[in-house]
C-alpha positions in Angstrom: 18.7 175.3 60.1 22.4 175.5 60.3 24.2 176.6 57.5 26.6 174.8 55.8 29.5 176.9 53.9 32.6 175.6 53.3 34.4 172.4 52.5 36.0 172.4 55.8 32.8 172.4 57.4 31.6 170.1 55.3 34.5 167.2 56.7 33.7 168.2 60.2 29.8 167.0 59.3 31.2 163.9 57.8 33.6 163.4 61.1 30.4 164.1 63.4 28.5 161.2 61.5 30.7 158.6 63.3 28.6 159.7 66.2 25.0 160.7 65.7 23.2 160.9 62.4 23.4 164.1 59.9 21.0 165.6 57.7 21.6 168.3 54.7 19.2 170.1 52.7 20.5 171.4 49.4 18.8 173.9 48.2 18.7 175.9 44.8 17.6 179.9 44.6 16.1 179.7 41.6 14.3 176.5 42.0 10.6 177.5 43.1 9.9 173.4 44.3 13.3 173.9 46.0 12.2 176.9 48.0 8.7 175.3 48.6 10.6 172.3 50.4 12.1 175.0 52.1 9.5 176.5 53.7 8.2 173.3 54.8 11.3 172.0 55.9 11.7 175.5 58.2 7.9 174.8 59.5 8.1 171.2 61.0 11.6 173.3 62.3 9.8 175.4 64.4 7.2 172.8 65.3 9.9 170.3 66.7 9.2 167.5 64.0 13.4 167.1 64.3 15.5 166.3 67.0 18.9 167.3 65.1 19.5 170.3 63.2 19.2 170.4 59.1 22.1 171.5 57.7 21.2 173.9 54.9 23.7 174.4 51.9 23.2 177.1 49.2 24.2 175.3 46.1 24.6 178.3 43.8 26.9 179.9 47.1 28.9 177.2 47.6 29.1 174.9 44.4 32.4 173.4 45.8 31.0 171.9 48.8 27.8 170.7 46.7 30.6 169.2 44.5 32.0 167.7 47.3 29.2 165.9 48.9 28.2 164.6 45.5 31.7 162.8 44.7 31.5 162.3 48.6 28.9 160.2 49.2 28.3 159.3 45.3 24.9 160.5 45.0 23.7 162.3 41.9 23.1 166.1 42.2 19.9 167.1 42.8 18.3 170.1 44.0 16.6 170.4 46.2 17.8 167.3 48.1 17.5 166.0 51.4 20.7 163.6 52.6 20.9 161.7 56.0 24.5 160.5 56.5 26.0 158.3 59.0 29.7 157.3 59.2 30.3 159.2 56.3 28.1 157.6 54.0 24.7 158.4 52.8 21.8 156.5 54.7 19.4 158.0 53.0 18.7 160.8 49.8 15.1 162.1 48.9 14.2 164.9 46.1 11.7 167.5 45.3 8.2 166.7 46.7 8.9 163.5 48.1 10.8 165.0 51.1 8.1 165.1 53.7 9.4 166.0 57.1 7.4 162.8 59.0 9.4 160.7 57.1 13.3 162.7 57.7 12.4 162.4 61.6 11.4 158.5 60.9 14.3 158.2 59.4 16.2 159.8 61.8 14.8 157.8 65.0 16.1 154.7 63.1 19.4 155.6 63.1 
């Protein structure tokens, strides 16, 4: 996973999506269903279940970017969260236990 940390990064994701789908996983430290969906997101990682990187965003490091891709892309918050975005907008949004990693690469191949 590729980490995302600042807001400036954060508009360079949203440029890039003009181009090729993006997907962000925002996670929460002291959620323990956050850092299960973790682990299984970094698993089908290593197994090649994704053909584009996840970008991983700390919520409790970096509250302004998690701000910012909430007003963004009007989504609600949520933690943990997977987002695919293309052209700047949000194609896609799961939570919790129903991000399964089948379905992100699915979801990705129809983009």
């Amino acid at each position: 996973m590729k980490q995302l940390v600042s807001l400036g990064a954060w508009g360079a994701l949203r440029i890039d999506s003009r181009d090729k789908p993006i997907a962000i996983f925002k996670h929460s430290v002291t959620c323990v269903t956050s850092l299960a969906v973790l682990r299984t997101l970094l698993e089908a990682e290593e197994q090649g279940v994704f053909n584009e990187p996840i970008h991983l965003l700390v919520t409790q490091d970096h509250p302004d970017v998690s701000d910012a891709i909430t007003h963004d892309l009007k989504l609600p918050h949520e933690t943990p969260q997977v987002i695919l975005m293309k052209h700047g907008v949000a194609v896609y949004s799961e939570t919790h236990y129903s991000i399964i990693p089948e379905v992100i690469a699915t979801q990705f191949s129809f983009l």
